[in-house]
N, C-alpha and C positions, 0 to 999 in steps of 0.2 A: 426666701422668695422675694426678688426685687419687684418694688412699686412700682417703678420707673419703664413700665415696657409691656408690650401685647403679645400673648401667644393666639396664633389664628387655626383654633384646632378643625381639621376635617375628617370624621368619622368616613370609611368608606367601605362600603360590602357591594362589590359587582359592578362599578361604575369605573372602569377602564378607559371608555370613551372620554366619558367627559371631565375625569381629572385631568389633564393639562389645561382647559380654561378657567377652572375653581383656583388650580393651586398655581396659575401665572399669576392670575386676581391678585392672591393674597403674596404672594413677596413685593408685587409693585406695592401691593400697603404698606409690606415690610420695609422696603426703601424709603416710602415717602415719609414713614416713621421718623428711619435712621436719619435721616435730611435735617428730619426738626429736632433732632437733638435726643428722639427717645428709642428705643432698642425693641426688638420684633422679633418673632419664629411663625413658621408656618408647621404643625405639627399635625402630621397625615395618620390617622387609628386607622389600620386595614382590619379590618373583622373579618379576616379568614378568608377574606376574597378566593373565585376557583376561576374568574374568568379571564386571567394575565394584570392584573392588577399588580400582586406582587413585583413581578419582571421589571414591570412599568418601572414601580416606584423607586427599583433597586439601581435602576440607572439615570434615575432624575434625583435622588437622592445626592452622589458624590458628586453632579455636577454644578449642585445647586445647594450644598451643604453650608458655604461661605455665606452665599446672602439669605440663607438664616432656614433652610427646610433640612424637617427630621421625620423619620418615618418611623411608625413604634406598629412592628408587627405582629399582630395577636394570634396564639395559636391554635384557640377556639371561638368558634363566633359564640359572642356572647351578646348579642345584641344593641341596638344604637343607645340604650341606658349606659349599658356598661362599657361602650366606647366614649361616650361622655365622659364619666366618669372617672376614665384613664386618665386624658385630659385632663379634666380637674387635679389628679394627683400627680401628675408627671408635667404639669406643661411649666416653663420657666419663670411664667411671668406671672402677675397678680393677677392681671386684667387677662380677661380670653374672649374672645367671637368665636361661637359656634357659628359655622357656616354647613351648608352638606355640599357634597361632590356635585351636585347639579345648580347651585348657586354660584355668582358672583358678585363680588365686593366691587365697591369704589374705592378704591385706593386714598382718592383724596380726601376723601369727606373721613375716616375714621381719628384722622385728629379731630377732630370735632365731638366725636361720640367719647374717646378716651378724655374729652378734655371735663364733658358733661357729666360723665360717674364720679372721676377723682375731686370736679368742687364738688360733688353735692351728694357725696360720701354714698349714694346710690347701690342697689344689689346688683339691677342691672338698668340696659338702655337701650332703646331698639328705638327705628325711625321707619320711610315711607321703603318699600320692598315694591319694584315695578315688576312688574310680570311679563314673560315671552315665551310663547309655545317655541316648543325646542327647536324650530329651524327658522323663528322670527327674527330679523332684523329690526325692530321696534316693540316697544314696551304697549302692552293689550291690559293693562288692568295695573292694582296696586293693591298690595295688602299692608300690615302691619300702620295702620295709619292715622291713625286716631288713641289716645290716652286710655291707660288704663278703666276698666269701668264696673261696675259690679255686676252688669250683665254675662259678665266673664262665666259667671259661674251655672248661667243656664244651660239646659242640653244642648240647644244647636252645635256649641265646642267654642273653639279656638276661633281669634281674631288678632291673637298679635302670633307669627310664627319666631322660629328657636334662634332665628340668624339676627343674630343681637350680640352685645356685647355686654358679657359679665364680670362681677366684682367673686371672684373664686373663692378668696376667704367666707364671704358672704354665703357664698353656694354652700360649700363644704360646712359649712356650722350648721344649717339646716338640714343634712343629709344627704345632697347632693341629688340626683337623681333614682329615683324608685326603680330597684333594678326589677322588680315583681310589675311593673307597668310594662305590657309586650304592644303597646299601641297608645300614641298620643300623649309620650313621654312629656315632649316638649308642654304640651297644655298641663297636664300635670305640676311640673314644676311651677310656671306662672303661678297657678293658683295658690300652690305650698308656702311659696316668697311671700304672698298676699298675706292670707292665714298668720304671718308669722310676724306681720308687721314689717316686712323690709318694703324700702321702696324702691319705684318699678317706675322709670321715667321715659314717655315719649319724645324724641327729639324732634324735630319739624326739617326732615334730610332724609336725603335718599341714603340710605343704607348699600343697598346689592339692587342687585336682579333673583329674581324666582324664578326658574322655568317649568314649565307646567309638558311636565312629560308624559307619556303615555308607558301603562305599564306601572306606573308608580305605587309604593306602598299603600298610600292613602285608597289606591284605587282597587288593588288587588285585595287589602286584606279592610275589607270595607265590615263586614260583618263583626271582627275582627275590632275594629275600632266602636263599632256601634254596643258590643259589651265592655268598651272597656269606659265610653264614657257614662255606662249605667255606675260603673265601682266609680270613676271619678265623682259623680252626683253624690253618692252614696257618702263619702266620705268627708267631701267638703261642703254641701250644701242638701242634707238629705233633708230639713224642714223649711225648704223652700225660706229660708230668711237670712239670706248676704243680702238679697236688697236693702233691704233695713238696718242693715249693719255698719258702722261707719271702718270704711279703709283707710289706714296711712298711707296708702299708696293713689286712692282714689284719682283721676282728674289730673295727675301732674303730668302739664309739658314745659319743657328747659330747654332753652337752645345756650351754650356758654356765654355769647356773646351781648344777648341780652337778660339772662335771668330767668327765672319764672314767667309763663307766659300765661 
């Protein structure tokens, strides 16, 4: 598996619409890649898609096969765990961005982020994620934007979301993603990396965009996520004491350019 390059994996189950602005996003990264010298794929997981998804991909595939998109069609859904995961074992490159079908990437800023994991041998990197209701023209909020912290591991959940960029070997030695997690995969993982000692670096950059859709997982299978972050408690923090606990990962932000910040 070569060091030297990014795969831009996009899990996708029912998002028809809006993959051609996820998967335009990611080969302008993949260019802006190719430009500085380092090599790129956009790699689309259909999870069974029923709603013309497939069609889609099967003719944006051979058009767009050259500057660098590959389409890996699953024959049963198996869930956004185990479309990660595919990823993880099939994508070409070290380095990979989970992105989903309703995000989008900045192109330019991901040399920055590939530049941040490889010095500083990191699991993964994630930076500022601006937010837009799905038919905004301006950014309404920001997630992902603040450093690791040990507050990570109270019930409220997640604060840094999955559209980041990871170090694969790094995943894969840990186990990769918990195919037994059906909700809040991505929080999952964070914590696991923690637990395990790898480190987990904020970069002070806009990452993508979020769009905050209606209809969404989070919002349909809401009960759904509310047991799953009772097992997530349960497992990584059932006597209330990560606060107490010192992290290797705690606090850290890096931008390349300057260092530890």
């Amino acid at each position: 598996m070569p060091d030297h390059g990014v795969t831009i994996a996009i899990p996708n189950w029912n998002h028809e619409l809006l993959l051609p602005r996820s998967i335009g996003s990611a080969l302008r990264a993949v260019a802006v890649l190719r430009e500085q010298g380092t090599d790129g794929e956009v790699l689309v997981i259909d999870d069974c898609s029923r709603d013309g998804s497939r069609a889609l991909l099967r003719q944006l595939e051979p058009l767009y096969f050259n500057d660098g998109l590959r389409v890996a069609a699953l024959q049963a859904n198996g869930g956004l765990a185990a479309a990660r995961n595919h990823a993880l074992a099939h994508g070409r490159y070290r380095y990979i961005a989970f992105m989903d079908a309703d995000n989008e990437i900045v192109p330019e800023n991901l040399p920055t982020f590939l530049r941040a994991v490889t010095q500083t041998g990191a699991a993964a990197v994630y930076g500022n994620l601006l937010v837009r209701q799905a038919a905004a023209d301006c950014a309404q909020g920001v997630l992902s934007n603040e450093s690791f912290q040990s507050r990570m591991f109270r019930e409220v959940g997640n604060y840094i979301d999955a559209f980041a960029l990871f170090d694969s070997v790094q995943v894969r030695d840990v186990g990769g993603y918990d195919s037994l997690c059906s909700a809040h995969e991505d929080y999952e993982l964070w914590l696991h990396l923690a637990c395990e000692g790898r480190r987990v670096l904020f970069v002070p950059q806009v990452f993508g965009y979020y769009y905050s859709l209606p209809g969404s997982m989070i919002c349909v299978d809401y009960e759904k996520h509310l047991k799953t972050n009772a097992k997530v408690k349960r497992v990584f923090n059932q006597l209330n004491a990560r606060e107490q606990l010192p992290l290797n990962t705690e606090l850290l932000r890096y931008h390349p350019d300057i260092g530890y910040l």
